[in-house]
C-alpha positions in Angstrom: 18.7 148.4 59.4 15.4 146.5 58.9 13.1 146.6 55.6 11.1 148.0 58.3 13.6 150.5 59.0 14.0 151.6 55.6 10.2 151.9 55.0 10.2 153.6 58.1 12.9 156.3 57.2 11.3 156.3 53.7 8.2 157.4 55.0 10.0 160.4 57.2 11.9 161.5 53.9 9.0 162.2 52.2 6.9 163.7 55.2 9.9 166.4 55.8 10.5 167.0 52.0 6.5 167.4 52.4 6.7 170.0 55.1 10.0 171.9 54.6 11.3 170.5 57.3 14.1 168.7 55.5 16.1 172.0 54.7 17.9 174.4 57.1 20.1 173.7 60.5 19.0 170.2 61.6 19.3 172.0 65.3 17.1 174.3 64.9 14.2 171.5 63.3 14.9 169.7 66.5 14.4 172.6 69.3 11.2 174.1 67.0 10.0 170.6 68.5 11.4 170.8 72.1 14.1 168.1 71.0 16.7 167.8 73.1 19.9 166.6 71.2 22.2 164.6 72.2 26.8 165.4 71.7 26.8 162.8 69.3 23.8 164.3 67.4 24.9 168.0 68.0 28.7 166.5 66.8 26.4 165.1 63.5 24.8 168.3 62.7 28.5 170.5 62.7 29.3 167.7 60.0 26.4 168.4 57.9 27.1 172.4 58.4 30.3 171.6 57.3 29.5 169.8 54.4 31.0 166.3 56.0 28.2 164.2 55.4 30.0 161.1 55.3 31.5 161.8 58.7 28.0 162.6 59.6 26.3 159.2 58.8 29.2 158.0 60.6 28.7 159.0 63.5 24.3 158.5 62.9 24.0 154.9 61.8 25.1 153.7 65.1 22.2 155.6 66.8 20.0 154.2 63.8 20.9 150.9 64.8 20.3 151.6 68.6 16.7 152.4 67.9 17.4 156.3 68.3 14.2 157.7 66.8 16.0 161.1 66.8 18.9 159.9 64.8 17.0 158.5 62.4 14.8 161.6 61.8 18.2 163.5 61.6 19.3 160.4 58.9 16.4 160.8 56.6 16.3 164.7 56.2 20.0 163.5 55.2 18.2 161.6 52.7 15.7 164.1 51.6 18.2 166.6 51.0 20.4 164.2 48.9 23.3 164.2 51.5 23.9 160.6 51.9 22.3 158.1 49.3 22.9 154.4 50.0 20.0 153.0 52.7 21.1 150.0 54.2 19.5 147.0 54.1 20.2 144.3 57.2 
């Protein structure tokens, strides 16, 4: 991920802490914004919900590192909410 990245995903963190939007069923933040989400992102969000979050990362950073602007919103609520810690750098 790029510094630009990171600052990036920073700044998202702290917009959704900001709003709220951090907390809850990452689903439902995505369809109150006419979202659609992908398997793989659907697949990520019954991690979180079962308290995988490792398996959850697992299957975001790839999207991260695609450029998937969805993913990475899904990635830094992970990081709001203290799910996943370590931000990549690279």
């Amino acid at each position: 991920m790029s510094r630009f990245a990171g600052a990036a995903l920073a700044g998202l963190m702290a917009v959704l802490t900001a709003t709220g939007a951090a907390g809850g069923d990452y689903e439902d933040m995505f369809s109150v914004y006419g979202i659609p989400m992908s398997d793989t992102l659907r697949e990520a969000d019954r991690a979180v919900t079962a308290g995988d979050y490792k398996r959850a990362e697992d299957l975001l950073l790839p999207l991260v590192d695609g450029g998937d602007a969805d993913a990475m919103v899904m990635l830094a609520a992970m990081y709001a909410n203290e799910q996943v810690f370590k931000v990549r750098d690279g």
